[in-house]
C-alpha positions in Angstrom: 0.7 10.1 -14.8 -0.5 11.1 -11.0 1.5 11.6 -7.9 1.8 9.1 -5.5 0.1 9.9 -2.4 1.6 10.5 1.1 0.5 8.1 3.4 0.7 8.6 7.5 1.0 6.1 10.4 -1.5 6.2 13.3 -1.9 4.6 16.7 -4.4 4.2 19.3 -3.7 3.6 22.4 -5.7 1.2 24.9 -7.8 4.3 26.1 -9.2 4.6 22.6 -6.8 7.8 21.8 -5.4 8.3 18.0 -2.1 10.2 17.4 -0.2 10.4 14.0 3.0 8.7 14.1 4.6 9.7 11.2 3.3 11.4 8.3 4.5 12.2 4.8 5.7 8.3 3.8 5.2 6.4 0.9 2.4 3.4 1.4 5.5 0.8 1.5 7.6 2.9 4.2 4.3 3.1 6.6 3.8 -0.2 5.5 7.0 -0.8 7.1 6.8 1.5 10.2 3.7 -0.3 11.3 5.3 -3.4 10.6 8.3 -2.6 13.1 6.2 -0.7 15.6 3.5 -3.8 15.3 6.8 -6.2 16.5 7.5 -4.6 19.7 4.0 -6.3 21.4 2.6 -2.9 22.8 -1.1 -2.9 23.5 -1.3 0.0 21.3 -3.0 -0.5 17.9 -0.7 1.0 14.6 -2.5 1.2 11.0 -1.1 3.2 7.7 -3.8 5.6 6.0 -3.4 8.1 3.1 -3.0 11.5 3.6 -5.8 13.7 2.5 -5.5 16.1 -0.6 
């Protein structure tokens, strides 16, 4: 069977500016970390992607 793949968490900011978060997760802990960071009612925008092979 495959790997599972690592997902990261990004935000953008209300300038339009993208940083990585975190990195190396599995889908359900970024799943969670955008979750939690999503709570806290910042203008800033928080999404999980996969990490490229």
């Amino acid at each position: 069977m495959g790997e599972e793949r690592a997902w990261r968490v990004m935000r953008e900011d209300d300038n339009g500016n993208r940083f990585v978060v975190a990195e190396g997760l599995s889908q359900a802990e970024a799943a969670r970390r955008v979750e939690e960071l999503t709570a806290r009612g910042h203008k800033q925008s928080y999404w999980a992607e996969p990490l490229d092979r």
